[in-house]
Residue frames as qw, qx, qy, qz and C-alpha x, y, z in Angstrom:
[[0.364, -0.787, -0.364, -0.340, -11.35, -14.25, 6.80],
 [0.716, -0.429, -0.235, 0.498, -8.65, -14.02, 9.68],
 [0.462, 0.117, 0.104, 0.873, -7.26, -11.10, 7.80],
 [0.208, -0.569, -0.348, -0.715, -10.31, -9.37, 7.52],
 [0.566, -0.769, -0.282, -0.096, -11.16, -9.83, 11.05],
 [0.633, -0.327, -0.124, 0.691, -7.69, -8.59, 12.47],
 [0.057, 0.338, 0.275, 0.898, -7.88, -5.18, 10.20],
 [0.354, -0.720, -0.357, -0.479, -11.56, -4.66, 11.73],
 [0.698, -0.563, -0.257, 0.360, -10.10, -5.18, 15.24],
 [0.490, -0.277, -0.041, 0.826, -7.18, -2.43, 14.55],
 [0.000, 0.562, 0.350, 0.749, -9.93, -0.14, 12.29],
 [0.459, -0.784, -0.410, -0.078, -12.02, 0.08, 15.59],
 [0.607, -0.475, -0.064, 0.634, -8.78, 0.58, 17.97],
 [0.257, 0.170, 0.232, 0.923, -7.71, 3.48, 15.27],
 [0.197, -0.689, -0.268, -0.644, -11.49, 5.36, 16.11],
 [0.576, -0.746, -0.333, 0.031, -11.52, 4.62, 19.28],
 [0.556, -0.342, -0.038, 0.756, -7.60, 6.58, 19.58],
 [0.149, 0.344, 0.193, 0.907, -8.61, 9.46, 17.27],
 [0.224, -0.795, -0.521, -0.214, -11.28, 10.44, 19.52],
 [0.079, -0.761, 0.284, -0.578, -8.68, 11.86, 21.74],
 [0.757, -0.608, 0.161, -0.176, -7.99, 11.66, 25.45],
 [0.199, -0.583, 0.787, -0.033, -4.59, 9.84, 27.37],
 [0.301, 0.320, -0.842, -0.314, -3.67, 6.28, 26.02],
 [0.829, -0.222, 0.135, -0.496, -6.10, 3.30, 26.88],
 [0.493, -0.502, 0.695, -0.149, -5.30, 0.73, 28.38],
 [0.176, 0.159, -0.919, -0.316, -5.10, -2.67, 27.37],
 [0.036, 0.275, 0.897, -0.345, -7.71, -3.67, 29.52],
 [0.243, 0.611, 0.169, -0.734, -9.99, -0.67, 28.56],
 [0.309, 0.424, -0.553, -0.648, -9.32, -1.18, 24.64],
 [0.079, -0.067, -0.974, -0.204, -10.16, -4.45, 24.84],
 [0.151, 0.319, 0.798, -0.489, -13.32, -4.21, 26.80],
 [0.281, 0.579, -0.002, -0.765, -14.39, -1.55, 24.24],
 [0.412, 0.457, -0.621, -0.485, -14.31, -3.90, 21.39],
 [0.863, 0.055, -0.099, -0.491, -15.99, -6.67, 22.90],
 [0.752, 0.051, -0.574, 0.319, -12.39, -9.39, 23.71],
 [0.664, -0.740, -0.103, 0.035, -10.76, -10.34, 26.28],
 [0.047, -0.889, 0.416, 0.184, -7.34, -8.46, 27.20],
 [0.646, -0.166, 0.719, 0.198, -5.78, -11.77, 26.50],
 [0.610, 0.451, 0.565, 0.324, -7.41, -12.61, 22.99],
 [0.083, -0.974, -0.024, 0.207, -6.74, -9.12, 22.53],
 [0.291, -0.759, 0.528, 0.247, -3.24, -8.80, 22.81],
 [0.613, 0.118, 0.696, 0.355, -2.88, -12.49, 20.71],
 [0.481, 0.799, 0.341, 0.114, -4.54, -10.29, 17.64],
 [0.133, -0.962, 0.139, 0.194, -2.33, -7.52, 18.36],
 [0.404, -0.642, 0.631, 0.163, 0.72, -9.51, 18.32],
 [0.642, 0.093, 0.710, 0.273, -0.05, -11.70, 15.61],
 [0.385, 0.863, 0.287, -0.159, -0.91, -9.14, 13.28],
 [0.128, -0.982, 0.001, -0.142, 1.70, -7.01, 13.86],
 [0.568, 0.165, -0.495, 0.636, 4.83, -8.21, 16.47],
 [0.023, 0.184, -0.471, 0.862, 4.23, -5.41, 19.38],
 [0.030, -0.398, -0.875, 0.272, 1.89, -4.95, 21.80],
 [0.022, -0.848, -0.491, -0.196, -1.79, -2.84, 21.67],
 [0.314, -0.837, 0.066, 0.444, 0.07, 0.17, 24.14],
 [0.385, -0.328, 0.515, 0.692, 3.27, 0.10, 21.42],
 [0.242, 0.354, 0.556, 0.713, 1.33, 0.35, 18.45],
 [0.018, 0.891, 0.444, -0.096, -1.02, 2.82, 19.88],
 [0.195, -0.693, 0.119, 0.684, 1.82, 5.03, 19.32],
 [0.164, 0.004, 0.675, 0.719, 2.45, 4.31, 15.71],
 [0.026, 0.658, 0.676, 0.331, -1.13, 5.21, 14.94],
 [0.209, -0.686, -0.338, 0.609, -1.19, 8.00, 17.16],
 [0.485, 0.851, 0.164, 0.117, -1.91, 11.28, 14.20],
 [0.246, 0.918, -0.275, -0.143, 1.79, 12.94, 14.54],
 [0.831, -0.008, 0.482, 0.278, 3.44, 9.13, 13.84],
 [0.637, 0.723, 0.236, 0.124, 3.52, 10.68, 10.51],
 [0.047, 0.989, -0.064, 0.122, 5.64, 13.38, 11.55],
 [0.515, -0.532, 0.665, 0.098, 8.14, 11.55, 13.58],
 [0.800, 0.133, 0.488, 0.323, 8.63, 8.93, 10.90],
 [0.424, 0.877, -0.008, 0.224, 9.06, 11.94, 8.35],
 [0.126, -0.917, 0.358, -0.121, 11.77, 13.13, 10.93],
 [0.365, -0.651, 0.663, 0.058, 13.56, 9.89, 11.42],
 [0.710, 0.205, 0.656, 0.153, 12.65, 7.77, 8.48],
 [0.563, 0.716, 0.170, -0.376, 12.81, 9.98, 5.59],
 [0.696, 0.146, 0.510, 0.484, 14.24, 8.62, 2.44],
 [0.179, 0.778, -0.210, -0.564, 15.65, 11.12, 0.36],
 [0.847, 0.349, 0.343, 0.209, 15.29, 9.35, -3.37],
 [0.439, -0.264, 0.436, 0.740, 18.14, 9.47, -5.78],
 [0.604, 0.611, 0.187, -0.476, 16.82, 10.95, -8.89],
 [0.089, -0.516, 0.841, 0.137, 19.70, 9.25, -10.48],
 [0.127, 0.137, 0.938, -0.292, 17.81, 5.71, -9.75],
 [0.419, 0.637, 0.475, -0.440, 14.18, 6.95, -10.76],
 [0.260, 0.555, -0.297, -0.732, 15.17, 8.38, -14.40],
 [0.201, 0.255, -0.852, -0.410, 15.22, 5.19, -16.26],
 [0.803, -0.087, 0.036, -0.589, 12.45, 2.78, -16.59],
 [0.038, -0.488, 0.871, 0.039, 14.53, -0.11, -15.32],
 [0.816, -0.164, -0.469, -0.295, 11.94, -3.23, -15.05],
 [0.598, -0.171, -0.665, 0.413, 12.94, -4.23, -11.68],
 [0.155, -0.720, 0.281, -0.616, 12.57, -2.47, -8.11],
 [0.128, 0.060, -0.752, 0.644, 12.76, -3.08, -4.57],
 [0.389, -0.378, -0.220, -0.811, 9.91, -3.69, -2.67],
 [0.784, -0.346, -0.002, -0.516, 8.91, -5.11, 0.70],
 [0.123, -0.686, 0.688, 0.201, 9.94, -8.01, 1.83],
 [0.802, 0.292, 0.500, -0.145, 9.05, -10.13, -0.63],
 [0.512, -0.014, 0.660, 0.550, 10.31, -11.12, -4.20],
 [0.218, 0.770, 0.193, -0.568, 9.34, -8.61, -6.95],
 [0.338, 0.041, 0.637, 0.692, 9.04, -8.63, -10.72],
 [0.302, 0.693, 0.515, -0.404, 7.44, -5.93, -12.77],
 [0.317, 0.165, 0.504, 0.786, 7.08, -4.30, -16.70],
 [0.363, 0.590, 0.226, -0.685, 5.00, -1.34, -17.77],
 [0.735, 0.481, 0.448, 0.167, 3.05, -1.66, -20.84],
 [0.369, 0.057, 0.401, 0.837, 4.41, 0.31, -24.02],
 [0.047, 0.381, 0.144, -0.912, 3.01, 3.67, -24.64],
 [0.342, 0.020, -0.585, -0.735, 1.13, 2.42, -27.58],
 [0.435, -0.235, -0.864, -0.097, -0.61, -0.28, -26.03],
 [0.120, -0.390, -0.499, 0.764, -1.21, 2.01, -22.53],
 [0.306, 0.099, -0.254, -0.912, -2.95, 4.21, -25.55],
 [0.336, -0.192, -0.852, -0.353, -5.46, 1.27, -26.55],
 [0.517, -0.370, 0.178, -0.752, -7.34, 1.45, -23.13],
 [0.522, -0.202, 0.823, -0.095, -6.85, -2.23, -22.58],
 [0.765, 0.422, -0.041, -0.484, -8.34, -3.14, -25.71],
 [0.754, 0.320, -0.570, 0.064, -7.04, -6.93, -26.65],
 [0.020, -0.327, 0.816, -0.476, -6.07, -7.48, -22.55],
 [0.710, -0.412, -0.533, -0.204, -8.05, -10.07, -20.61],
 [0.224, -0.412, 0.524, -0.710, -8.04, -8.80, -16.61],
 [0.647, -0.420, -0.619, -0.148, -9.29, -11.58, -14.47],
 [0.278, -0.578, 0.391, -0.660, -10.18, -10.44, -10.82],
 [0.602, -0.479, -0.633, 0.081, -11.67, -11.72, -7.71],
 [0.424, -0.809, 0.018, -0.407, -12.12, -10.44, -4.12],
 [0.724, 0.086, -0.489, 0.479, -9.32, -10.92, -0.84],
 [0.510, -0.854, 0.059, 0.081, -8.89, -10.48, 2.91],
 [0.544, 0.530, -0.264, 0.594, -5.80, -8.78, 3.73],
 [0.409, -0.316, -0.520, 0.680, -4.23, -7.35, 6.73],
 [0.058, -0.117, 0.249, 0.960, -5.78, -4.66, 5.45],
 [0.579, 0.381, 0.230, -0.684, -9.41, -5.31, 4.65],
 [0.694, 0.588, 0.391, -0.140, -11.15, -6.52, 1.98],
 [0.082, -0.487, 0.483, 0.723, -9.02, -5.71, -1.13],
 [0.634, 0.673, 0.036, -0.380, -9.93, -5.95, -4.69],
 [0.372, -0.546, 0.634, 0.402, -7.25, -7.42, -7.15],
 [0.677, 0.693, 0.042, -0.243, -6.85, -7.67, -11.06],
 [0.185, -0.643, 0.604, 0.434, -4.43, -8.98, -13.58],
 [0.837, 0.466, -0.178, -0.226, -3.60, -10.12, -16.86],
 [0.967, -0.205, 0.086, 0.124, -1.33, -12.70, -17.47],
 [0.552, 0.513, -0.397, 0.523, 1.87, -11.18, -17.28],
 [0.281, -0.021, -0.636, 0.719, 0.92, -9.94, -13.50],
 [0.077, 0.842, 0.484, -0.225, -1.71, -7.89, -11.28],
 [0.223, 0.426, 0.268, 0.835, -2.56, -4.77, -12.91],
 [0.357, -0.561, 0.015, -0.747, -4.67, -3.29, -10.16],
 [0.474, -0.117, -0.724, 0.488, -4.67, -3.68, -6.32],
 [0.202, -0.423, 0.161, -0.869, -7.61, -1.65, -4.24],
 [0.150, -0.121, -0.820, 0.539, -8.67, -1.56, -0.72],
 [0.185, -0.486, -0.764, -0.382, -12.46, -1.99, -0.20],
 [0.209, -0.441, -0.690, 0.534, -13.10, -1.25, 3.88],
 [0.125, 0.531, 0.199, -0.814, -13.66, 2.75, 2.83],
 [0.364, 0.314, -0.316, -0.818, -15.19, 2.74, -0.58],
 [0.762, 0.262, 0.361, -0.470, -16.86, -0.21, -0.71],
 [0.567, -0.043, 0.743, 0.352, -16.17, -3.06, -3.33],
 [0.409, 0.775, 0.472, 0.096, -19.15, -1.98, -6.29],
 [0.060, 0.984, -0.153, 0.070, -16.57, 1.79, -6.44],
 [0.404, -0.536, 0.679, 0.297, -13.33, 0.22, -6.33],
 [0.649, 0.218, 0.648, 0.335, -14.23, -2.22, -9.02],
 [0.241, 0.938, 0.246, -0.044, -16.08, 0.96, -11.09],
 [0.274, -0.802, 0.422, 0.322, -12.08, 2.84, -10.15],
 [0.652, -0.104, 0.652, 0.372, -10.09, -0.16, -11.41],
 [0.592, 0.350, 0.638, 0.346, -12.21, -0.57, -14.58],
 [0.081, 0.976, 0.017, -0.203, -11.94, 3.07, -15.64],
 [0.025, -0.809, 0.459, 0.367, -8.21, 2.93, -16.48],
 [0.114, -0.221, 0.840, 0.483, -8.63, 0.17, -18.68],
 [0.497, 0.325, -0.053, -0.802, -12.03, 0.90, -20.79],
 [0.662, 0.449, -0.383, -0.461, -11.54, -1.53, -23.40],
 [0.083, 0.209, -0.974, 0.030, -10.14, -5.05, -21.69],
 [0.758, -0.151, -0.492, -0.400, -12.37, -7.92, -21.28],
 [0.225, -0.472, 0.623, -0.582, -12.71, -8.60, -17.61],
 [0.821, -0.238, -0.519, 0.006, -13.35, -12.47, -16.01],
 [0.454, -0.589, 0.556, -0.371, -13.51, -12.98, -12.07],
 [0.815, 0.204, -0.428, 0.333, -11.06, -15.72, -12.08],
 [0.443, -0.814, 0.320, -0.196, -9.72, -15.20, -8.60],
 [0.899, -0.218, 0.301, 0.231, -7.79, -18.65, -8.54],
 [0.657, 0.488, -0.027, 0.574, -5.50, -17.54, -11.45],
 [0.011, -0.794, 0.206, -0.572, -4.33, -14.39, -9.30],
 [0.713, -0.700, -0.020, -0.027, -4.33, -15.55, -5.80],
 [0.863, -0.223, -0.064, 0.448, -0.82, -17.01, -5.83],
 [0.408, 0.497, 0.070, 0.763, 0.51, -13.33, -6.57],
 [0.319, -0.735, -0.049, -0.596, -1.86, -11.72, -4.02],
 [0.839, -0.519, -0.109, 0.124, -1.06, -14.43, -1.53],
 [0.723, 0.136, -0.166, 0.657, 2.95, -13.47, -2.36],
 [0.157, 0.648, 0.042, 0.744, 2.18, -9.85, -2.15],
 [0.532, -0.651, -0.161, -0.517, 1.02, -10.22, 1.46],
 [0.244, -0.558, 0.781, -0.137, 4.38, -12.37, 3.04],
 [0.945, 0.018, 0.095, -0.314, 3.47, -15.70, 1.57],
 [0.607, -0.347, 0.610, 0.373, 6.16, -16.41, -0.21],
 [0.464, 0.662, 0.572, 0.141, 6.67, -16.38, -3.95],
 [0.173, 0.099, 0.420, 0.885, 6.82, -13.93, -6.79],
 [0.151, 0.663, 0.440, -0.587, 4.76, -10.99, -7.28],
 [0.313, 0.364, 0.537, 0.693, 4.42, -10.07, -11.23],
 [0.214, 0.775, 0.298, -0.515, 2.99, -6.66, -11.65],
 [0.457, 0.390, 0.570, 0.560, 2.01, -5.64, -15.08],
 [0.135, -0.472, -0.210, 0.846, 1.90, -1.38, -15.02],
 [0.223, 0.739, 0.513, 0.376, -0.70, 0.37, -17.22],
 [0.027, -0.834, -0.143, 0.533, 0.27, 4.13, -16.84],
 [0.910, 0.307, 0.200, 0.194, 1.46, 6.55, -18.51],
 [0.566, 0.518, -0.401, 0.500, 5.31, 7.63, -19.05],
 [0.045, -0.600, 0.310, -0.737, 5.37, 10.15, -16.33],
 [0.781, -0.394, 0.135, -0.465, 3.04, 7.85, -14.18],
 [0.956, 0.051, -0.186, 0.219, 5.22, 5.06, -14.49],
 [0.353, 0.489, -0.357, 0.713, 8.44, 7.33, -13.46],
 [0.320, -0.531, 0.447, -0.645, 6.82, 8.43, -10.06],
 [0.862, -0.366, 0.172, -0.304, 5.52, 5.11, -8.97],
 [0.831, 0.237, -0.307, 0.398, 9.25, 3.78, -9.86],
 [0.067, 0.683, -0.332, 0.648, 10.48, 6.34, -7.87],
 [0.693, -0.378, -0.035, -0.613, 8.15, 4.66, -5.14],
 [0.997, -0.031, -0.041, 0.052, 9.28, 1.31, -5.13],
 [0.710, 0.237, -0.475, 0.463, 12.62, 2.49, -3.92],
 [0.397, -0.649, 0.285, -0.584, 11.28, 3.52, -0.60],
 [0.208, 0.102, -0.907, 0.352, 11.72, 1.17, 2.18],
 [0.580, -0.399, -0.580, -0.410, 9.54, -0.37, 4.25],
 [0.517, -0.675, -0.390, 0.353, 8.81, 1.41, 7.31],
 [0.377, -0.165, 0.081, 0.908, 10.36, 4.65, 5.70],
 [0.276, 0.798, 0.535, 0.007, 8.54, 7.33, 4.12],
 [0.404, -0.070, 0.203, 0.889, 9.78, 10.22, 1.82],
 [0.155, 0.589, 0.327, -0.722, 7.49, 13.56, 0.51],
 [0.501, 0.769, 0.374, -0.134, 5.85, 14.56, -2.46],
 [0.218, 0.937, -0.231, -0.145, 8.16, 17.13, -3.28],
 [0.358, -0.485, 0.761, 0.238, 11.41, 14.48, -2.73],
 [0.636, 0.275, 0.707, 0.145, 9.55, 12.41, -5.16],
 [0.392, 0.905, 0.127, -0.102, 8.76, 15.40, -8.05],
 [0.009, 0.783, -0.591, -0.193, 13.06, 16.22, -7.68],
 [0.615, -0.308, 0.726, -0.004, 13.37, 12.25, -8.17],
 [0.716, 0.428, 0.549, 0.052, 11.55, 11.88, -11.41],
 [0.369, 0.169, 0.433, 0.805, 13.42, 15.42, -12.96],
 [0.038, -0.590, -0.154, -0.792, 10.80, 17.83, -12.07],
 [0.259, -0.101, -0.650, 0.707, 11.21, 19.31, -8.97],
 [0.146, 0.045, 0.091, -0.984, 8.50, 21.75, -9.87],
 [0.603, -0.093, -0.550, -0.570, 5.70, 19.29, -10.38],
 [0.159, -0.140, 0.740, -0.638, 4.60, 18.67, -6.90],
 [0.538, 0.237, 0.332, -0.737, 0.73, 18.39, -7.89],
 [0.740, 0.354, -0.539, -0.189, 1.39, 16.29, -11.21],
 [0.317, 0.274, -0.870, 0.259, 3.47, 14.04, -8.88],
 [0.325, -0.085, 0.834, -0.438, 0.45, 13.56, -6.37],
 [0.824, 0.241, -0.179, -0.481, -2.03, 13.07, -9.29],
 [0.492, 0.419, -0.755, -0.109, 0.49, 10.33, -10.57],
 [0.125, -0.185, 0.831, -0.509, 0.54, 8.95, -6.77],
 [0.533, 0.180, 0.633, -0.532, -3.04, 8.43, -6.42],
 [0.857, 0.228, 0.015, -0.462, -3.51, 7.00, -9.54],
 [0.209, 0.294, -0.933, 0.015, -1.15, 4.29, -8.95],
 [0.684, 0.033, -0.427, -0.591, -3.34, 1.15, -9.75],
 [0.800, 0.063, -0.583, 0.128, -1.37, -1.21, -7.58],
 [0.065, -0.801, 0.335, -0.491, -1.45, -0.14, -4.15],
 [0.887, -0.388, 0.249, -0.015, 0.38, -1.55, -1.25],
 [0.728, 0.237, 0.158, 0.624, 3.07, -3.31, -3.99],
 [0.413, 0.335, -0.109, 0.840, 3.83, 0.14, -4.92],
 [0.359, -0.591, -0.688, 0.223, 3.40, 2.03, -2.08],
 [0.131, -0.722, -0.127, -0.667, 1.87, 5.26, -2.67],
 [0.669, -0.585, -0.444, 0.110, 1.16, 4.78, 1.31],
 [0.467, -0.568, -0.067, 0.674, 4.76, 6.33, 2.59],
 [0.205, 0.558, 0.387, 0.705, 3.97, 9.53, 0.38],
 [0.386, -0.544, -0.562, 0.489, 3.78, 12.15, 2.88],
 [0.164, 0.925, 0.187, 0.288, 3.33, 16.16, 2.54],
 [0.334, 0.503, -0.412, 0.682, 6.89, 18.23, 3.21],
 [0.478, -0.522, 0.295, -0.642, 4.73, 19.28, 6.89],
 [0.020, -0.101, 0.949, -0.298, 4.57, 15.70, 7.95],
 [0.570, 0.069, 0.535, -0.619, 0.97, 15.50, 7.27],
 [0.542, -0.086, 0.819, 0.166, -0.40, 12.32, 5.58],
 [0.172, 0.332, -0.494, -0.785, -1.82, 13.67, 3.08],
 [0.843, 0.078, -0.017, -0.531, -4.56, 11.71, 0.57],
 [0.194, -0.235, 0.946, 0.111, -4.93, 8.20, -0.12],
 [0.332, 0.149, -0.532, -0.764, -7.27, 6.43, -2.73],
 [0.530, -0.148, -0.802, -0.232, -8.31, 4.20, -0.95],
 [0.707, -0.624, -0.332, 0.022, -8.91, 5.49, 2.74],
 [0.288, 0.727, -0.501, 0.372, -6.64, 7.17, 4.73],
 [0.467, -0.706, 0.438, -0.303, -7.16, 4.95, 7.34],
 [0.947, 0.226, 0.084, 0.213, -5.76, 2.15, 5.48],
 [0.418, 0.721, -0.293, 0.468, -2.99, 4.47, 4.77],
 [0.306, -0.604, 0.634, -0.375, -2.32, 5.33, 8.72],
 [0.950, -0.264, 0.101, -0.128, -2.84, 1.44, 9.30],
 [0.826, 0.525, -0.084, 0.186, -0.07, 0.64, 6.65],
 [0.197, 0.841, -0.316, 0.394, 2.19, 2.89, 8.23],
 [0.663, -0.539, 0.421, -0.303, 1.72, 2.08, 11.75],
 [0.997, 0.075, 0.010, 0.035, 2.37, -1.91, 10.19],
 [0.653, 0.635, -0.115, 0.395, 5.34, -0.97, 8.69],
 [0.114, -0.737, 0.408, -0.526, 6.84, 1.29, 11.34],
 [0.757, -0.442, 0.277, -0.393, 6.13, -1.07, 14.19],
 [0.974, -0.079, 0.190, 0.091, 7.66, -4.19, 12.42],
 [0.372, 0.810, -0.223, 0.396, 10.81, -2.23, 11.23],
 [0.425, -0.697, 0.281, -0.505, 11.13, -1.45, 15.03],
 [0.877, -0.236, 0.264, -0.326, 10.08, -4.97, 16.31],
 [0.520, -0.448, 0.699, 0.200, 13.43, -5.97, 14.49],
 [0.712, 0.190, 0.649, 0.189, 12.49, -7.94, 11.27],
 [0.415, -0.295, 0.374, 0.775, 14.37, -6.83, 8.16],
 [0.387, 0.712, 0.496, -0.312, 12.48, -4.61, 5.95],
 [0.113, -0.479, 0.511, 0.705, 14.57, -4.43, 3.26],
 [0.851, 0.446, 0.052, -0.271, 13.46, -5.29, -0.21],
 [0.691, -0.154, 0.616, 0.345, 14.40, -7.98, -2.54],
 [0.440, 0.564, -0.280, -0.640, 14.99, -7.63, -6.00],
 [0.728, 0.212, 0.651, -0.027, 13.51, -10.57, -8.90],
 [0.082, 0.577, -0.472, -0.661, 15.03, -11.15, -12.07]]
């Protein structure tokens, strides 16, 4: 629940800065939300690393832009052609396969998915897998749990679905800095599996564009196929559709909220910053 109640604290701060007007104070931000500047600042800083004034920039709407201008990964396309079974990803240990094009045909038919609900820095999340890894990762705060699950179970028609949260957790807990291995098991297909590899060699706290991602997979002209592919990536966060950005620096969509997206960013950007090493690892 700690997660869930830090996220609401930085969802509120994020309306109360889009409303406009010169930066608020600490004292002011808190007061608006109901802490004191103290218990404040302890959320802030435990979330995060920086203080409530420092991340108000990273959330601030043209963050997007400036990270585009001094983070932008420019992917190899070199690196994206092959379906290697490994990437890079956070900073956390990482091990993933996509299914086979026959079996991605079935609609899950012959998979057992076991789910359950989870607080995250992030909200509420959703989370699914079969036993090779998760197969689906969605954030609740903006759509609501009953339409995320409804999302999920759409791209796999025909599996047989048990909320079994305890069999998953120790993946979701890895995926989130616990420690640990993350298995992801990928249900797309070809082409969808190519851009959200492409993905998982962004850094963390970087962000790269739509169009750098379309020249990455071999078609340079398939800007719109490449953001379909994006938003239906099943596993978000792990792969992180998130530092997808439009060529203009604006943030473009996100499937799950964009203000989960601008949180993500701001997270990411801020603890990059705040020093701590945001490479990925790779798991064999």
């Amino acid at each position: 629940m700690e997660d869930r109640y830090h996220y609401n604290v930085i969802r509120r701060a994020l309306d109360l800065i889009d409303a406009g007007g010169p930066q608020i104070s600490l004292d002011d931000l808190a007061a608006r939300m109901g802490m004191s500047p103290a218990h404040f600042q302890r959320v802030f800083s435990r979330w995060v690393g920086v203080s409530p004034k420092r991340y108000q920039q990273y959330l601030a709407l043209d963050q997007a832009r400036r990270s585009l201008a001094e983070r932008h990964t420019v992917l190899d396309a070199a690196h994206a052609a092959g379906l290697s079974g490994a990437g890079r990803l956070h900073d956390l240990f990482l091990r993933w396969e996509a299914m086979s094009p026959g079996d991605y045909a079935k609609g899950g038919a012959g998979l057992t998915i076991r789910w359950g609900g989870f607080d995250t820095p992030f909200g509420p999340a959703l989370a699914m897998g079969t036993e090779r890894g998760l197969c689906g990762l969605a954030f609740t705060a903006e759509t609501g749990a009953e339409a995320a699950m409804a999302d999920l179970r759409r791209r796999w028609p025909l599996a047989a679905y048990v909320e079994d949260g305890d069999a998953i957790a120790p993946w979701v807990a890895a995926a989130f800095g616990a420690g640990g291995e993350t298995r992801l098991h990928l249900i797309g297909a070809p082409f969808q599996i190519k851009v959200w590899e492409a993905l998982l060699s962004i850094p963390s706290g970087h962000v790269t564009t739509y169009s750098d991602l379309a020249r990455a997979v071999g078609h340079p002209a398939a800007v719109r196929a490449v953001g379909t592919a994006v938003g239906r990536n099943p596993v978000s966060w792990l792969i992180p559709c998130h530092r997808a950005l439009r060529k203009s620096g604006a943030l473009g969509g996100y499937h799950w909220g964009l203000p989960v997206k601008r949180a993500m960013l701001a997270w990411e950007a801020a603890r990059a910053e705040a020093g701590e090493d945001p490479a990925h690892r790779t798991g064999t």
